[in-house]
N, C-alpha and C positions, 0 to 999 in steps of 0.2 A: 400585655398582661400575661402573667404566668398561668399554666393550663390549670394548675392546683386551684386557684380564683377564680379559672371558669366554672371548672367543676364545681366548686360550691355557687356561683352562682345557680348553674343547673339544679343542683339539691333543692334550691330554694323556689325555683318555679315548678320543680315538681311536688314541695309539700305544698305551697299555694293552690296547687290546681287542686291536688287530693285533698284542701280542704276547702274549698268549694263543690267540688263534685260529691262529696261529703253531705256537706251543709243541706245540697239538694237535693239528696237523699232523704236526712231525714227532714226535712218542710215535707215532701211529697207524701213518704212514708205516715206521718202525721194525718196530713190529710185522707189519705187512702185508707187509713184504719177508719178513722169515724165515720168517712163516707159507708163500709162496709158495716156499719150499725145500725143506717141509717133507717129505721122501718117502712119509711113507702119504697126504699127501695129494696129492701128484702123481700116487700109485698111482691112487689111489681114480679120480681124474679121467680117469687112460687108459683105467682098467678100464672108467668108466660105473659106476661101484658108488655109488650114491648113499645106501644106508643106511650104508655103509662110510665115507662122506664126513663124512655126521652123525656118526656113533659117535667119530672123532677130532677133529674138530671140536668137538663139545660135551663130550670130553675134557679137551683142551685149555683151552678157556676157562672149563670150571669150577674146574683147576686154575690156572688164574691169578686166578679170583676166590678161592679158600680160601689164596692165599696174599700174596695185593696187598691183597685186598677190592678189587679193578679189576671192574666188570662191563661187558667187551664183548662188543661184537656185531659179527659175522663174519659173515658171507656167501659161499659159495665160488659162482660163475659160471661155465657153461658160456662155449665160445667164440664162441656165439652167444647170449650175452646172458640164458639161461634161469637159472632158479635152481635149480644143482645141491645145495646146503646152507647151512643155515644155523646157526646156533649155538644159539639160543632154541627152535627149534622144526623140527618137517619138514613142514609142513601146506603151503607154498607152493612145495614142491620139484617143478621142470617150469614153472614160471611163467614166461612172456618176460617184460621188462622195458623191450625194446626201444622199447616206447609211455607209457612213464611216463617214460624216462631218457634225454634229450636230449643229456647230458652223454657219453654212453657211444661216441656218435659221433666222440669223438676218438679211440678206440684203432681204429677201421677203419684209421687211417694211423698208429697210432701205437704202440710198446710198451716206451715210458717212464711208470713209474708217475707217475699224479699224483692232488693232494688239494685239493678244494676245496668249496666252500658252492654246495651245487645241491639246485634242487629234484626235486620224483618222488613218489611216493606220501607222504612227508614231507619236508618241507627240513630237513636236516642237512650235518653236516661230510662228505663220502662220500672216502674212501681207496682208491683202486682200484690193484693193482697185478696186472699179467700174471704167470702158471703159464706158464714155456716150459721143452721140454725139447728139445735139440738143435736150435734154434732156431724149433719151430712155437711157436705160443700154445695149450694145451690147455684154458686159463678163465682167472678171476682172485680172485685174494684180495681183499674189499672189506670195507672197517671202514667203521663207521657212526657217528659220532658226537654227541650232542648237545651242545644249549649250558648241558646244567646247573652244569658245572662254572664256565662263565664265569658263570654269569648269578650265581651265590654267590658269586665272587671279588667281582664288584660290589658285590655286597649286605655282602658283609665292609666295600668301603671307605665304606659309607651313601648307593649309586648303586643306583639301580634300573633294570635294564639290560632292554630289551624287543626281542625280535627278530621283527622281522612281514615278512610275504613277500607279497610283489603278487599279491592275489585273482585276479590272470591266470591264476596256476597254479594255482589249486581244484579245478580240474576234473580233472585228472591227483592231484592232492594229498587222495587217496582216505580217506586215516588222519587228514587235517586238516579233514573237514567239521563236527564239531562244534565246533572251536577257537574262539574269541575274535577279532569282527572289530573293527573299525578302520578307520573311512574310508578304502576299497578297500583293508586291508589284512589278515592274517589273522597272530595271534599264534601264534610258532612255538614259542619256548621256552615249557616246561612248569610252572620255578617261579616266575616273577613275579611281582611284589606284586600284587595283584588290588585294594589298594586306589586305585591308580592309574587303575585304569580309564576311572574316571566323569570322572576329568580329558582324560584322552586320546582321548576321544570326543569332547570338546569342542575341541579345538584345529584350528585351520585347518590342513590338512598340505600344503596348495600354500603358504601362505605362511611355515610351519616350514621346508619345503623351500629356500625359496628365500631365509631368514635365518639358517638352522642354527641357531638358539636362536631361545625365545622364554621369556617370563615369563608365569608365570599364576596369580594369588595369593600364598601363598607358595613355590615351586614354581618353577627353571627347569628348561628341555625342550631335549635338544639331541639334534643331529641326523644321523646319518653315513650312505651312500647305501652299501648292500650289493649288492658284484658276485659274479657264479659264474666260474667257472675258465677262460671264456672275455672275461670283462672286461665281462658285459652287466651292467645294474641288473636285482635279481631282487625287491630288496624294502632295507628301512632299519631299521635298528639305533635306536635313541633311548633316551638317557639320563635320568632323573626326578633331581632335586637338590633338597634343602630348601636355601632360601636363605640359612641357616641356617648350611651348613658350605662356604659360597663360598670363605671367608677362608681355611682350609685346605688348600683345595687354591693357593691364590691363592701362599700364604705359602711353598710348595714350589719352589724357583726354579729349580732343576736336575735333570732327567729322571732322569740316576740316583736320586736320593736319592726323587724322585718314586715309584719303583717300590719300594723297597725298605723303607721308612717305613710298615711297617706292623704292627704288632703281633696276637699273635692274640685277644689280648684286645679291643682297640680299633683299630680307624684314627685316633683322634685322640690319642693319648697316644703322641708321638715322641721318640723316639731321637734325640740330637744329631746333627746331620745328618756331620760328621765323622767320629766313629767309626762311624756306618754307611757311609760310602761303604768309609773303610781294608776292613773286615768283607766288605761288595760282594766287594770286590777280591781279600781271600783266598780268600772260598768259589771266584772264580772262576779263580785260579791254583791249587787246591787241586783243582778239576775237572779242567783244564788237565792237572796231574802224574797222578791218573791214570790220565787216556786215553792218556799217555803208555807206558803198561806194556808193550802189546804192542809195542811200536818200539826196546825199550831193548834192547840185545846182552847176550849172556851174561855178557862180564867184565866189565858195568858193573851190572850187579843187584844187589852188593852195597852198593852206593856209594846207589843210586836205594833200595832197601826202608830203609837207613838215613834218609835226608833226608824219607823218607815217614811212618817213626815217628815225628819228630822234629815234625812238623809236624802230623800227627792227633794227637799225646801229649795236645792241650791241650784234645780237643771230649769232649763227653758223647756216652754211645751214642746217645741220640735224634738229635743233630746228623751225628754218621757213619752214621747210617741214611740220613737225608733229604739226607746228602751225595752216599751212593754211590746213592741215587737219582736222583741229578741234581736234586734241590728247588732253589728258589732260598727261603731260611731266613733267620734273622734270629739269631746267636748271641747266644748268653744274655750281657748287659751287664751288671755287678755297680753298682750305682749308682744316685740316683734319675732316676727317669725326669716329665717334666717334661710 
């Protein structure tokens, strides 16, 4: 294969990643705002009630795991950086973090929430958003995320996706000393194929670096440079590919159909690229109307729950689940699939 068809291939797993790593931003983001409204737990943080903090805290998120099966991790912060609560547990409540979390130096000037890939006692996705109530900052909501969900998205499309972080930060990255290294690098995600290892020990990473792909038996390696929310390199992303299923991704010629082409059964058993794009399009004018609900005036509600029926009459409940969850799905096609 010509190196010009690698390279776009690589284009394409890296807007894939960016838009998953994206997507988990704002879910989290999402969540961490309304968590930060939430009044008992404003209370809690004026009061200094920090078992109080727990108690609604781990409320909470186990009610959205018995009813999502979502399990996140929460974190509530003092405004100096200490760990007022947590969701999982109370064992590290009073902890500063001020010396593991380099990152947290942006809200000294700042108290606009933001999400980004930083490192700390573990590297993860970290979602911090400021507790203000009449203008002070009283702590902040922080969501904590990993990259399991991506690194299975990958492995859905037969990519084996590796996220390692520059053994600089070890020493701070207290939860990651037993983890999987990597010529100066320390593997962060959890589910990995482990049988890639013995390959990726073996590879030169100054010269992957400065080729973004390389080849090694049957096996290409490719390469994407991970920054944190300040735009430094903290560590690098890399993809594992049999050479095997080059052609597939090769044979995909246009980014939408590139994302959407994916079955839950297989990644290689496609959909006429056609009628997935039309399908694209409706699920996202379909999201589109909607978000539209709360903006529609009273004497037009009749008009709008009409054209709403009219337009879900034709999906199965599973599809209007994964709809009104904002999924990006693939409607069921009556026909052979190819």
């Amino acid at each position: 294969m010509q190196r010009q068809d690698i390279n776009v291939i690589l284009d394409k797993f890296i807007l894939t990643l960016e838009a998953q790593v994206q997507r988990e931003k704002m879910d989290t983001m999402k969540m961490a705002i309304s968590l930060s409204k939430n009044s008992a737990l404003v209370d809690a943080l004026e009061r200094d009630d920090e078992d109080f903090g727990y108690k609604v805290l781990s409320n909470i998120t186990s009610e959205i795991l018995e009813n999502t099966n979502i399990n996140i991790r929460v974190q509530i912060l003092t405004s100096d950086y200490h760990i007022f609560a947590r969701s999982w547990d109370d064992i590290y409540t009073g902890m500063p973090l001020e010396d593991f979390r380099s990152d947290l130096e942006y809200f000294k000037h700042n108290t606009t929430p933001r999400s980004s890939i930083e490192t700390g006692r573990l590297l993860s996705i970290k979602t911090t958003v400021p507790v203000l109530k009449d203008g002070k900052v009283l702590g902040f909501v922080e969501i904590i995320g990993f990259f399991d969900a991506i690194t299975d998205f990958f492995k859905n499309m037969g990519i084996d996706l590796y996220v390692l972080m520059d053994d600089i930060y070890l020493e701070r990255a207290v939860f990651m000393q037993e983890n999987e290294m990597l010529s100066g690098y320390v593997v962060a995600n959890r589910n990995y194929n482990h049988s890639n290892i013995g390959l990726l020990k073996n590879i030169n990473f100054i010269t992957l670096q400065r080729d973004r792909v390389l080849k090694t038996g049957d096996n290409y390696v490719f390469y994407e440079t991970m920054n944190n929310g300040n735009g430094d390199a903290i560590g690098v992303f890399v993809f594992v590919l049999r050479e095997k299923y080059l052609n597939y991704f090769k044979e995909e010629r246009d980014e939408a159909s590139f994302f959407i082409n994916l079955t839950k059964s297989s990644l290689y058993e496609i959909v006429q690229s056609k009628e997935q794009e039309s399908l694209s399009k409706e699920f996202l004018d379909m999201r589109s109307l909607l978000q539209l609900r709360e903006q529609i005036p009273k004497e037009q509600m009749d008009k709008y729950k009409k054209e709403l029926y009219e337009k879900l009459d034709g999906y199965t409940k599973e599809e209007l689940v994964e709809l009104l969850l904002e999924q990006k799905i693939i409607k069921k096609v009556d026909g052979e699939i190819r």
